[in-house]
C-alpha positions in Angstrom: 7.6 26.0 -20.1 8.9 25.6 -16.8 7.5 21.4 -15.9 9.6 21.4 -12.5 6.5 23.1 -10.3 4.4 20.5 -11.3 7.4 17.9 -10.4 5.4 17.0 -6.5 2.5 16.3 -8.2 3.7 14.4 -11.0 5.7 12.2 -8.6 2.8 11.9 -6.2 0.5 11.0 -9.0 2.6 8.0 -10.3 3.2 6.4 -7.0 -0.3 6.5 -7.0 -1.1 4.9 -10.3 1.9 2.4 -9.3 0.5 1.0 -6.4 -2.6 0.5 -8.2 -1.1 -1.0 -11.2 0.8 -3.6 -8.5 -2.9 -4.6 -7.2 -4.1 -5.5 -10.7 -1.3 -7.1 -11.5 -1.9 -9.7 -8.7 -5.3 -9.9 -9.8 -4.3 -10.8 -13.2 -2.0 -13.2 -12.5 -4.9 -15.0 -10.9 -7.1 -14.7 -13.8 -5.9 -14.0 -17.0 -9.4 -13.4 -18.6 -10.4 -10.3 -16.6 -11.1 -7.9 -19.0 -12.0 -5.0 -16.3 -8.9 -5.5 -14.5 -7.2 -6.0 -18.2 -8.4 -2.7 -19.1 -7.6 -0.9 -16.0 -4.1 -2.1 -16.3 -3.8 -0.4 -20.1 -5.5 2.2 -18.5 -2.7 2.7 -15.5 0.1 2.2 -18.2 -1.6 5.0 -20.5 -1.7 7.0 -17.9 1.4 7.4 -17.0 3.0 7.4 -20.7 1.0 10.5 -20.8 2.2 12.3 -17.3 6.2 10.9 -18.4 5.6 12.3 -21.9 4.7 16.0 -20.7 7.1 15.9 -18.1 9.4 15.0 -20.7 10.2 11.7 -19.0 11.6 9.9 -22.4 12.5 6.4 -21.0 9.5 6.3 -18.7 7.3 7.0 -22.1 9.2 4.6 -24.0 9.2 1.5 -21.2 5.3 2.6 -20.7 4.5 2.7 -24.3 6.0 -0.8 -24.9 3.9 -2.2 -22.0 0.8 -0.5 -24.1 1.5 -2.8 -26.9 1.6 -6.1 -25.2 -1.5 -5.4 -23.0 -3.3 -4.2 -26.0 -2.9 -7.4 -27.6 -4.0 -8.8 -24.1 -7.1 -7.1 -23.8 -8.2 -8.7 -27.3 -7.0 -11.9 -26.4 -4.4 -12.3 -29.4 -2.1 -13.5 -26.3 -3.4 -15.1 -22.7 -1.5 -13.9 -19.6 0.6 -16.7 -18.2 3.0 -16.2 -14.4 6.2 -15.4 -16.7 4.6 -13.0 -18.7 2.9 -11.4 -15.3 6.7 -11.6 -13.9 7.9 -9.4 -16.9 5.0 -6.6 -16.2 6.3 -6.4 -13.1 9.8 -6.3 -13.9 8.7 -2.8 -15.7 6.6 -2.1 -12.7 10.3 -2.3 -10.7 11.4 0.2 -13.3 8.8 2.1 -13.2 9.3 2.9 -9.6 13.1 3.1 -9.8 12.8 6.1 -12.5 10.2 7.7 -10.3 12.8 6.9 -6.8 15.4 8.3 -9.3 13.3 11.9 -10.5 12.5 12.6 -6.6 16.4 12.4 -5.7 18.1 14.3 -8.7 15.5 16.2 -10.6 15.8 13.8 -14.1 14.6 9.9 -14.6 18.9 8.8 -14.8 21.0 6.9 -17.7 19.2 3.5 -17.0 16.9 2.4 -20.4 15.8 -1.4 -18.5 16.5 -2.3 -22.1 16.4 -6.1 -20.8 13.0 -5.5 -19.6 11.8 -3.3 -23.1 13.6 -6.8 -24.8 11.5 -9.4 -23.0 8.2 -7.0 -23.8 9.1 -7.5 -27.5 9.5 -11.1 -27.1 6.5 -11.4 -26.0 4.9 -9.9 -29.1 7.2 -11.7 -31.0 6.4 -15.4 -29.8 3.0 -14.5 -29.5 2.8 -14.5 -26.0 5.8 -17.0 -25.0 8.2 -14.5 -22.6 11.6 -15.7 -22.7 11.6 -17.6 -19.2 12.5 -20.8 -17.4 10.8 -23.6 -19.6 9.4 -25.4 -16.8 7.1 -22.7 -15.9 3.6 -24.4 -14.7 1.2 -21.8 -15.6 -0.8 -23.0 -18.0 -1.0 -20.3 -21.4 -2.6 -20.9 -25.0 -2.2 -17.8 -27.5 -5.8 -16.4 -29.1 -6.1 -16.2 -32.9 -5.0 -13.1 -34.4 -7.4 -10.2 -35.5 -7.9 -10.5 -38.7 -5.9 -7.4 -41.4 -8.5 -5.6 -43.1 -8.9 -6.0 -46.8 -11.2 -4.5 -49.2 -11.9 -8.0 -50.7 -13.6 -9.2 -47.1 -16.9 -10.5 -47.1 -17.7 -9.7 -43.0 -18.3 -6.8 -42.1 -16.3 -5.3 -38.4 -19.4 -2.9 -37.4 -22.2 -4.5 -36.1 -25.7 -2.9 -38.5 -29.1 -2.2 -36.6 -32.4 -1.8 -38.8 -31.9 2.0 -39.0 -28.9 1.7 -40.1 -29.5 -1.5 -42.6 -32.7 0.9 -43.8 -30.1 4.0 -44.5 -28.1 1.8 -46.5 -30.2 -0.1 -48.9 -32.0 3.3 -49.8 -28.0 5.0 -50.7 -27.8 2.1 -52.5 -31.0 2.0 -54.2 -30.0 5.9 -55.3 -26.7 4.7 -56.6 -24.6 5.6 -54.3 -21.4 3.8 -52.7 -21.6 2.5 -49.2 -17.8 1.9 -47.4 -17.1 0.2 -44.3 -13.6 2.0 -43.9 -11.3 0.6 -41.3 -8.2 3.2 -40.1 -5.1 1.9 -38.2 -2.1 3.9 -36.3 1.1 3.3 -35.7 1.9 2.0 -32.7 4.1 5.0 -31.7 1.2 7.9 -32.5 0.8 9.8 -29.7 -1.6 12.5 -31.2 -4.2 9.8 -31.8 -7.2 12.1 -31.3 -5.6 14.8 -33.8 -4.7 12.3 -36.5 -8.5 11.0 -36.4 -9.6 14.5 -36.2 -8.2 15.2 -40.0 -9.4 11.7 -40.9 -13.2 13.0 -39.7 -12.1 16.2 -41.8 -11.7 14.2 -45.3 -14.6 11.9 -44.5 -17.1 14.9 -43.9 -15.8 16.8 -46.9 -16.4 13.5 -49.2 -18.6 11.3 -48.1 -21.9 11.1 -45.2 -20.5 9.1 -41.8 -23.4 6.8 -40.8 -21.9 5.2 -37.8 -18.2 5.0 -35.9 -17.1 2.4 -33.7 -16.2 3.6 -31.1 -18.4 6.3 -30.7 -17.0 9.8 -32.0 -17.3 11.4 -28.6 -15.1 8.5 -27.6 -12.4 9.3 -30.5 -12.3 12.9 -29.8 -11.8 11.9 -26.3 -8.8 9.5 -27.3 -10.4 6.7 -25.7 -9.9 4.0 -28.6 -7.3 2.0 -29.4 -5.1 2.0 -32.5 -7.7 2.0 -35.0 -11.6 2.6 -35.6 -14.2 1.6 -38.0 -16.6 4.1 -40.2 -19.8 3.5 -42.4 -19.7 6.0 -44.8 -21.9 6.7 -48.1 -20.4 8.5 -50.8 -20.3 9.2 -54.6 -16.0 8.8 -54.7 -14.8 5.3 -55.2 -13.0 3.0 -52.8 -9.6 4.7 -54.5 -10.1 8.0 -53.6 -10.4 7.1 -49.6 -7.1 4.6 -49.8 -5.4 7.3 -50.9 -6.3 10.4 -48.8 -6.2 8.8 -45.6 -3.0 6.7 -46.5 -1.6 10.1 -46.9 -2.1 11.4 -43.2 1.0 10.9 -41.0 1.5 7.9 -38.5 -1.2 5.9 -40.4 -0.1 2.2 -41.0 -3.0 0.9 -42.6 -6.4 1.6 -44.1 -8.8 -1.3 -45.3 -11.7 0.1 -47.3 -14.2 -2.6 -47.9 -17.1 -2.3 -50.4 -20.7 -3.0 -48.9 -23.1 -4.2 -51.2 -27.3 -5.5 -50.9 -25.9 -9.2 -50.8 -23.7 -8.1 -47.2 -27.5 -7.1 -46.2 -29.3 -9.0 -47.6 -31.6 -10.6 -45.2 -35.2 -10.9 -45.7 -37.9 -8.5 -44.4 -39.2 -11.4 -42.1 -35.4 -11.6 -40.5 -35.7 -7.9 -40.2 -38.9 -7.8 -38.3 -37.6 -10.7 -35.8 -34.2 -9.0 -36.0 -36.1 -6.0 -34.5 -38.9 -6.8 -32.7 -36.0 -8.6 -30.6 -34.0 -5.6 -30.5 -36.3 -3.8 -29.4 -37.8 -6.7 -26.4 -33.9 -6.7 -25.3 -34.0 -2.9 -25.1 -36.8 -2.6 -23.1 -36.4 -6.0 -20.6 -32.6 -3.8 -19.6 -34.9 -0.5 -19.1 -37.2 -2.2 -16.9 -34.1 -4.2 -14.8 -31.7 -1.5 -14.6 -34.6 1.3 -13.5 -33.9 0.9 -9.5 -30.2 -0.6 -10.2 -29.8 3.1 -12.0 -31.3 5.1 -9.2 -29.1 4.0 -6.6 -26.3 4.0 -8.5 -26.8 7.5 -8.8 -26.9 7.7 -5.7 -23.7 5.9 -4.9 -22.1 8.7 -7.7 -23.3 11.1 -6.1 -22.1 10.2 -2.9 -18.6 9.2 -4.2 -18.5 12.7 -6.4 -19.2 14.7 -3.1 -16.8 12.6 -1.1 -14.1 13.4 -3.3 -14.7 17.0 -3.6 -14.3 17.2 0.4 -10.6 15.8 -0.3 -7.7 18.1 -0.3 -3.7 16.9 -0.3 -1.9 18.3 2.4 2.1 18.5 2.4 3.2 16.8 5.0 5.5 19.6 6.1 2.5 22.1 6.8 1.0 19.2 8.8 3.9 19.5 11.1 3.6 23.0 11.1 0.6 23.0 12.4 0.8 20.3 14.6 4.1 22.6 15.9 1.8 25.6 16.8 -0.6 23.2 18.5 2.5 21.8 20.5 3.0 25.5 21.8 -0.4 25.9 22.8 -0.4 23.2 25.0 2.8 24.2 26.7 1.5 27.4 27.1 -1.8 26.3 28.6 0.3 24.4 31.1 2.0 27.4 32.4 -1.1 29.3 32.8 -2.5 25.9 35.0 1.0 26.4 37.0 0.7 30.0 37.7 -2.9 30.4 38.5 -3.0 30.2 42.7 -4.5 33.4 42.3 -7.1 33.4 39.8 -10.6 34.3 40.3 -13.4 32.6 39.0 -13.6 34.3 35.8 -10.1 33.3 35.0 -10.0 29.5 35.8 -13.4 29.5 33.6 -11.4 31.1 31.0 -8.1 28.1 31.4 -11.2 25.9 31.3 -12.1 26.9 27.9 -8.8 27.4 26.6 -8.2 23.5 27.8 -11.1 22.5 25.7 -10.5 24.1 22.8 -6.9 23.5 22.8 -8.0 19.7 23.2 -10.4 19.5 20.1 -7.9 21.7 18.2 -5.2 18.7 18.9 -7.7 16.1 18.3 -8.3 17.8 14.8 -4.9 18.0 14.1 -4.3 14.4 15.3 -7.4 13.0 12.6 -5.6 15.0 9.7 -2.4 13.2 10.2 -3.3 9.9 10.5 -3.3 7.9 7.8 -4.8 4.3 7.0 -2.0 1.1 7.5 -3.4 0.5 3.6 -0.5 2.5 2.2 2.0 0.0 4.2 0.3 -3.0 3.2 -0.8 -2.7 -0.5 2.8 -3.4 -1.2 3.1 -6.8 0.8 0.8 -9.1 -1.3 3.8 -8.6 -4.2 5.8 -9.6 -1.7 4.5 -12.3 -0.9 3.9 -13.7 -4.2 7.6 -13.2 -5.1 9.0 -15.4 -2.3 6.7 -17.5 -2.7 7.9 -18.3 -6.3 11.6 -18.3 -5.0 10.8 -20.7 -2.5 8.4 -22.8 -4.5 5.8 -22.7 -2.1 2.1 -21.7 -2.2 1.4 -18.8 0.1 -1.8 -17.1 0.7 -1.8 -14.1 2.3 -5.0 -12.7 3.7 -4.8 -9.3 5.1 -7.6 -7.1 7.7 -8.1 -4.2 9.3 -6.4 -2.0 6.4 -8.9 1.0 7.0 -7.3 1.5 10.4 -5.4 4.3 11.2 -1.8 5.1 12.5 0.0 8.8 12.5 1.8 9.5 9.0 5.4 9.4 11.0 4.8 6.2 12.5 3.1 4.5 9.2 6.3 6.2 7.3 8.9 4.0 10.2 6.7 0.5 10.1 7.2 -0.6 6.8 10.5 -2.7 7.6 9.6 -4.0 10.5 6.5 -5.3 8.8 8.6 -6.8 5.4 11.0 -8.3 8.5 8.4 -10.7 10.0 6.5 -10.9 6.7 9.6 -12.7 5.4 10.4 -14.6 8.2 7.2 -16.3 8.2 7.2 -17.3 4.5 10.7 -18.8 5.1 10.6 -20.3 8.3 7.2 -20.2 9.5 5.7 -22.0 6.9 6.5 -25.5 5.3 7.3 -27.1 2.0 4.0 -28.8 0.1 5.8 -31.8 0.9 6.1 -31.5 4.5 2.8 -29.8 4.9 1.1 -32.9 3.2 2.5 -35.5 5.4 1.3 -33.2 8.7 -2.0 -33.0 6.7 -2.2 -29.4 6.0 -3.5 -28.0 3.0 -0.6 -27.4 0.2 -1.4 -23.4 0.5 0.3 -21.8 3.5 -1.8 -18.6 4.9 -0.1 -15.7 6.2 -2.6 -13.4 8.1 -1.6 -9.8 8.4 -4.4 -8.1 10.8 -4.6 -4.1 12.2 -6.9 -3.1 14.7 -7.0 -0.7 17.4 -6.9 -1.2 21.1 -8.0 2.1 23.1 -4.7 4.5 22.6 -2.9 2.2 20.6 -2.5 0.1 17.3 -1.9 -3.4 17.4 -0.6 -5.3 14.1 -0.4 -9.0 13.8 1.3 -11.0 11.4 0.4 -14.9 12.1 1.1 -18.0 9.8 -0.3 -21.5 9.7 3.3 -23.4 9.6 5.6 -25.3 12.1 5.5 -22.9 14.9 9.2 -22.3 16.4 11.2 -25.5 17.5 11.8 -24.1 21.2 14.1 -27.1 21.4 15.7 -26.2 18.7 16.2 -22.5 19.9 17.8 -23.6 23.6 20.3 -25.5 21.8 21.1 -22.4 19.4 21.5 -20.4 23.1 24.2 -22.7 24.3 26.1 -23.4 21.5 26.5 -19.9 20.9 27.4 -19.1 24.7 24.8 -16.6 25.5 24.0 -18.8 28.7 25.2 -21.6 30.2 23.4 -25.5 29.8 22.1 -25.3 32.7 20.5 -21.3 33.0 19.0 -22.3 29.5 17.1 -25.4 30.5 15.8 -23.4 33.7 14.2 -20.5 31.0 10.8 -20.6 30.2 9.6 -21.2 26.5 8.8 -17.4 26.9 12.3 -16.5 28.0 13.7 -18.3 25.3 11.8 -16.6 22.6 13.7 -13.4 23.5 16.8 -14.7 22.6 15.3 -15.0 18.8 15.5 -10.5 19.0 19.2 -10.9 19.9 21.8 -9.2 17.2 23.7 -12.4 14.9 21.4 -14.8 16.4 19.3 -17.3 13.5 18.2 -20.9 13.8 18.9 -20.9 9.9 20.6 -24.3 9.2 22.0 -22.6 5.6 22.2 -18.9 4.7 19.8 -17.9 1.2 18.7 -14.7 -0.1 16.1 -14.5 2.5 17.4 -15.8 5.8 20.7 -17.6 7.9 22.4 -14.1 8.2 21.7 -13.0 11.7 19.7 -10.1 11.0 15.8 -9.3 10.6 14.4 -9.7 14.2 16.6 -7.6 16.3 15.9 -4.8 13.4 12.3 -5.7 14.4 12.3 -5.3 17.9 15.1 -1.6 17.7 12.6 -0.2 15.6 9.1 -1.5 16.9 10.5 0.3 20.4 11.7 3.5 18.9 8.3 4.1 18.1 7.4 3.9 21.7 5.7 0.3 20.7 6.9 -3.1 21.7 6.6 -6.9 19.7 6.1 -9.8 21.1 5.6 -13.9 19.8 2.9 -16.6 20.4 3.6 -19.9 19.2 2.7 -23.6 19.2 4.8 -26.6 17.8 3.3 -27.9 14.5 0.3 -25.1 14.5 2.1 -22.0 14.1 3.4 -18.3 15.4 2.0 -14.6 15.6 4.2 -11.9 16.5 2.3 -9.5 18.1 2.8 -5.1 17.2 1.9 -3.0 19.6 2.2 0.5 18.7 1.2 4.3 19.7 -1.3 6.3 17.8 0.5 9.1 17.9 4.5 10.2 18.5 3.7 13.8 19.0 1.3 14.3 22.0 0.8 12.2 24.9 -1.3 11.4 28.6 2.2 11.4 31.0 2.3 11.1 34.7 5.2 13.7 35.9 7.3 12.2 39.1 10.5 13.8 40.7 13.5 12.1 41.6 16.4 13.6 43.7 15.7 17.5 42.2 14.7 16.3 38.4 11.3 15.9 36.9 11.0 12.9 34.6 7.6 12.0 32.5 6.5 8.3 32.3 4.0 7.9 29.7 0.4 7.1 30.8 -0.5 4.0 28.5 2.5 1.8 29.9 1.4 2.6 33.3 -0.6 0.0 35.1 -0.9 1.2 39.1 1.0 3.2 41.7 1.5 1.6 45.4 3.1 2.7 48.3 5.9 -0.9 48.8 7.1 -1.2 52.5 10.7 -1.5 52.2 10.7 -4.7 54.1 8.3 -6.0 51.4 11.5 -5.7 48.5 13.0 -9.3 48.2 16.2 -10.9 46.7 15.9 -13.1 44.3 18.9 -13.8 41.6 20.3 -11.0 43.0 17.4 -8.6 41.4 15.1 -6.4 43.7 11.8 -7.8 43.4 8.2 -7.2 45.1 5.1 -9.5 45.7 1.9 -7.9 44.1 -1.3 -10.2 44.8 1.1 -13.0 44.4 2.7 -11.8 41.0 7.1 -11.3 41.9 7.5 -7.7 40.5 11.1 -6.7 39.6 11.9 -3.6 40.9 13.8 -1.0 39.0 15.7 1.9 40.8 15.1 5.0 38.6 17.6 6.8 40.1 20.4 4.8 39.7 19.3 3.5 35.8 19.2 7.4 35.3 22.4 8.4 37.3 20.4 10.9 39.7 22.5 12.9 42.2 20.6 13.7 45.2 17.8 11.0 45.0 16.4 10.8 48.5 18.4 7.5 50.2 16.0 4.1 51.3 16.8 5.3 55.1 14.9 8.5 55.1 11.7 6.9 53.5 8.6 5.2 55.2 7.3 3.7 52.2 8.9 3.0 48.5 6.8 4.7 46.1 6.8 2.2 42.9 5.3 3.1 39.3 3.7 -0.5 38.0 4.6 -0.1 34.3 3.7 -2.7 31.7 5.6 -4.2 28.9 4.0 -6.6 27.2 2.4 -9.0 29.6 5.6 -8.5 31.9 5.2 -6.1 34.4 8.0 -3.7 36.6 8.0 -1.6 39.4 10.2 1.9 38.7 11.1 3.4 41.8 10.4 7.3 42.2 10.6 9.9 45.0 7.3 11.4 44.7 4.4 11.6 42.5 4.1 15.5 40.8 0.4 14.7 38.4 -0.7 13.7 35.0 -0.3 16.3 32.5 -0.8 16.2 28.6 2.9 16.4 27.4 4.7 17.3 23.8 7.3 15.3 23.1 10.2 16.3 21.9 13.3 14.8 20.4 16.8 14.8 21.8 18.1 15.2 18.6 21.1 13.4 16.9 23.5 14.3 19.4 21.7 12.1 21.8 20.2 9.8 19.7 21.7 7.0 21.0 21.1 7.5 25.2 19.1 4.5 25.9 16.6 4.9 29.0 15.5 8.4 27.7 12.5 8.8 24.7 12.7 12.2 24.5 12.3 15.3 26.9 9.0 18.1 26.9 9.1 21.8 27.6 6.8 22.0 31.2 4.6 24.9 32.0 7.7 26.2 34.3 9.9 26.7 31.1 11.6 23.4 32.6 12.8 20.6 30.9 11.3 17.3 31.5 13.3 14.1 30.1 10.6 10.9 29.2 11.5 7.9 30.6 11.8 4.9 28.2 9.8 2.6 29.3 10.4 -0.4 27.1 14.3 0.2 27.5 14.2 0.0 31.4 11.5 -2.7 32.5 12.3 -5.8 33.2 
């Protein structure tokens, strides 16, 4: 059978089940008694042993299967979860998702077994729940007493008896018959648990009356049990027979058949009236409290079943399909708005409607692609917790906003960025205990990561509650390094300064680590933040703390752009970055540091000639003007006036890219077909302001 045209889905699937599994993970680590999250953890690892299995996956199975073993003997608490032992999970979650990394890019899982990580699984078993780690580990762990092996000689009995089924017993036993509690055990390896219990039922039924399972049968047929069950049964055979026709079915380790007789059961009538009378009270106090609770849970089932019926994965290519055809329509509805001087009515009430359906249409589009910032920041809390173990610090981080949305090629672009300032924060933002108990913070250091959005755009903030950024410490890294002279750097303003940390090579590390003192990480920041059209900046205060500041577009594909001309070429400036157009007397433009500069209700504007940033022949020369006609664009809270020979009208625009042959002109986004068939380049606004 041919497994590869399920490959998408399987791959899609486990990253899925991945991220999930790195979620509980955290939540274990914080408490190692959560049996829900405990089970949804076995039930993540289970899940995916199955999908590697059929995929035929081997060492995925294997690594997965090993994990089963050690959270099966957390989940009955014959070992407590301690930080090493969370560290080692996710060591085989790094595994995990580097066979996965390793199936998408050549077809097969590769030659690496992780036999280091299966080792320190088995330790774990082995020293009943000590992982082979550093020996000053803090975490507190104690190891639970092992379930007890099941023996025919054992006076308790594993299944729990109600009245009926006491009743049922003591008359088989009364008619001479033999009552069994029979207690099956599988290998650890079986992986046709169902199908082995299935022939178990099969002897049983033949030879005997089953009374009562635990778990429930449904549940066995289902495989939803462990590596064992439990059976009543009442029979004429002796306890013999059963050892020996169960004990003969494959990948069976163990079978305890244990003898029930009237002194197991013996309580009095009187303990059996109270024993049910109280039953029975329980029964029906959780009827009467759970009637509403059940109502509107069904309600909340049935609103979650319906909401996942309505969802549908899409491939991202067909997305951009799509959103390619839509691209085309708008062109094409700007050349019927260029050519229409001599429409009739009928005809510009047709343009009309083809606007506005044209617009929804790329609306509806737009809404499919975007996706939630979730998927981006599900995987910094792991993070997070990692350096802070490195470091030795204790770091908190509190994330918002993760239901906001951001276009799948710009959430695809952000992660670094993010991981970046994330990083810096933990190292240098925030302090030791040490230092942050003498400044009387609290020992735990809090890293807020917040998404919201602001009209057409998406703003990220990642802040911390540390030392803030020694400005002092920063102008002396600017002159010892020679990017300005003494006495240019003490003229800058804090503001100024804070640029300099986005510079390539430039760190105020006194010592290079793992994680910072090599020159890079900020500059990466800033080149990417702004080749998604978006732009960073930094608030900070000595002794408080710093937020950088991510501003970002919805959307990469279509855009609000006011066209301009200069010389004989068309350029686009997009909309959002715009602030205000006005009409500049050319005695108005002043020098000041030898930069063109304005005065706008008492702001100084620099001003920045397009033509001559762009290399424009033909640009209409200062002496044959009246006015200077200056676009107010905005970059961050810094504004500039771009210089343009005449203003041509907003228009909705598609960008396109320049592709890698240009890839690296600066001053240029991208270009857009015009109604005209004309090429329109799109100014880069956060390369050229000032």
């Amino acid at each position: 059978m041919d497994m590869n045209q399920y490959l998408d889905i399987f791959v899609e699937e486990s990253r899925e089940h991945l991220q999930h599994l790195n979620s509980s993970l955290l939540e274990l680590e914080k408490n190692n008694r959560d049996k829900p999250v405990l089970n949804e953890i076995f039930r993540v690892a289970h899940t995916l042993k199955g999908m590697s299995g059929t995929m035929g996956y081997t060492k995925m199975q294997r690594l997965t299967h090993d994990m089963e073993d050690v959270l099966d003997a957390l989940r009955n608490e014959r070992i407590l979860a301690d930080s090493n032992m969370v560290d080692v999970l996710f060591k085989c979650l790094d595994a995990l998702e580097t066979y996965v990394n390793t199936i998408v890019a050549t077809g097969h899982e590769g030659s690496e077994a992780f036999q280091e990580v299966i080792d320190a699984l088995s330790a774990i078993l082995k020293n009943g729940g000590a992982s082979a780690s550093a020996p000053n580990e803090k975490a507190s762990f104690k190891s639970a007493p092992e379930r007890p092996k099941p023996t025919s000689e054992s006076k308790d009995l594993r299944v729990a008896l109600n009245q009926y089924d006491i009743n049922v017993i003591k008359k088989a036993l009364e008619a001479g018959m033999n009552v069994f509690e029979i207690h099956v055990m599988f290998d650890k390896g079986c992986l046709l648990k169902a199908a082995r219990a299935f022939i178990v039922f099969q002897i049983l039924e033949k030879n005997s009356e089953v009374i009562k399972s635990v778990p429930k049968v449904e549940d066995i047929e289902d495989e939803r049990f462990e590596y064992d069950f439990t059976v009543i049964v009442i029979s004429k055979q002796p306890k013999e027979f059963f050892e020996k026709e169960i004990n003969s079915v494959a990948e069976i380790s163990g079978v305890g058949v244990t003898g029930i007789s009237p002194e197991m059961i013996g309580v009095s009538m009187v303990q059996e009236e109270i024993a049910a009378t109280a039953e029975a009270a329980v029964v029906d106090f959780n009827k009467a409290s759970k009637a509403v609770a059940t109502k509107n849970a069904s309600n909340e089932e049935a609103k979650k079943v319906q909401k996942t019926g309505k969802t549908v994965r899409v491939d991202i290519d067909r997305l951009d399909t799509l959103m390619n055809l839509v691209s085309e329509l708008i062109i094409i509805k700007n050349r019927l708005d260029e050519s229409g001087h001599n429409r009739d009515d009928s005809d510009n009430e047709s343009i009309e409607s083809l606007e506005r359906i044209t617009t929804s249409l790329h609306d509806a589009v737009m809404k499919v692609r975007m996706v939630p910032v979730e998927t981006v920041f599900n995987r910094f809390p792991r993070m997070i917790r990692d350096i802070a173990r490195e470091l030795d610090k204790e770091i908190e981080l509190q994330m918002s906003g993760e239901e906001t949305e951001l276009d799948r090629t710009v959430i695809d672009e952000i992660g670094d960025p993010l991981i970046h300032i994330l990083r810096n924060s933990a190292d240098h933002g925030l302090e030791t205990r040490d230092e942050r108990a003498k400044t009387g913070k609290s020992s735990i250091g809090n890293i807020y990561l917040r998404a919201y959005q602001d009209g057409n755009n998406v703003i990220i903030e990642v802040e911390d509650d540390g030392r803030g950024i020694n400005i002092a410490k920063v102008r002396k890294k600017i002159a010892e390094k020679g990017l300005e002279s003494p006495e240019m750097v003490a003229s800058l303003s804090d503001k100024e300064v804070i640029e300099y940390l986005f510079k390539p090579s430039f760190s105020t590390a006194d010592k290079v680590t793992d994680l910072s003192g090599r020159g890079v990480g900020l500059d990466v920041v800033k080149t990417k933040i702004e080749a998604l059209g978006g732009m960073v900046e930094v608030e900070t205060q000595m002794g408080k703390g710093s937020k950088f500041i991510i501003r970002l577009p919805l959307t990469l594909a279509i855009i609000q752009a006011l066209l301009v001309k200069i010389g004989q070429e068309k350029y686009a400036i997009p909309l959002s970055s715009i602030r205000e157009i006005d009409n500049v007397k050319l005695s108005d433009i002043r020098m000041v540091r030898n930069q063109e500069v304005i005065m706008l209700r008492n702001m100084v504007i620099p001003v920045v000639r397009l033509d001559k940033c762009l290399g424009v022949e033909n640009a209409i020369p200062d002496s044959k003007k009246k006015n200077l006609i200056c676009v107010i664009v905005k970059k961050g809270d810094k504004l500039s006036a771009f210089t343009v020979d005449s203003l041509i009208g907003q228009q909705e625009i598609v960008i396109k890219s320049l592709g890698k042959v240009m890839s690296g002109v600066k001053c240029i986004a991208g270009a857009t077909i015009l109604g005209d068939g004309n090429v329109a380049l799109i100014v880069d606004v956060n390369s050229l302001a000032l």
